[in-house]
N, C-alpha and C positions, 0 to 999 in steps of 0.2 A: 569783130569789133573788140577795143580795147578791154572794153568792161566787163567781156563775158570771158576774160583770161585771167583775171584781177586777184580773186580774194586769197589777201592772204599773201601776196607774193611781192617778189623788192622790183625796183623799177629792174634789173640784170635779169632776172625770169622772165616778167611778162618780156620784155624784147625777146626772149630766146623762144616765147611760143609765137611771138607775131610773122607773119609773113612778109617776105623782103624779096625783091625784085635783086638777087644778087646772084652770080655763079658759084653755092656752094650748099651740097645739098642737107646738110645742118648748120645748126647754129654753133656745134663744135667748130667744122669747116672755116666758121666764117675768118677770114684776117684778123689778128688783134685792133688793126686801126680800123676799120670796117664795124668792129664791134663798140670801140669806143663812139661813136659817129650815131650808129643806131641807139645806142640807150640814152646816148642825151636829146635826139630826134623824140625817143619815146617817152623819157622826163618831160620835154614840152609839150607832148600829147597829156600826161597827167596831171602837169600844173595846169591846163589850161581846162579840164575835165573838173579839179578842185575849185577853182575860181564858177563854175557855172553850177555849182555846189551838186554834181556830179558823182561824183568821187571823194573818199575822202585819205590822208595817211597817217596811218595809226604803225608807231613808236611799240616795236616787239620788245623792245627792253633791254636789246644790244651795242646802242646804237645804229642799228641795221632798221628800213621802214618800209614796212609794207601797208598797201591799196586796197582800200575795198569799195567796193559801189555802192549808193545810195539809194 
């Protein structure tokens, strides 16, 4: 599950630890458009995770934002 991948991490991590139905045996592997496609797939797992006050993302101080579970 999404949540037990989370703390701590930008939506580009958690994708790269979730499991994908794809022919490549890492997340290095994967196609560059292949990877764009999944993190935004996996952004709307998190907004929708926030909104059910789930989840929430906490502003590292980079402009870079990472996830953590509630």
């Amino acid at each position: 599950m999404i949540r037990e991948i989370l703390p701590g991490l930008t939506a580009y991590d958690i994708t790269g630890r979730m499991t994908w139905d794809i022919r490549a045996r890492s997340w290095a592997e994967f196609p560059l458009n292949q990877k764009w496609f999944a993190v935004g797939e996996a952004l709307a797992h998190l907004e929708l995770l926030m909104g059910e006050g789930r989840v929430c993302r906490t502003d590292r101080g980079d402009g870079i934002f990472g996830y953590e579970p509630l």
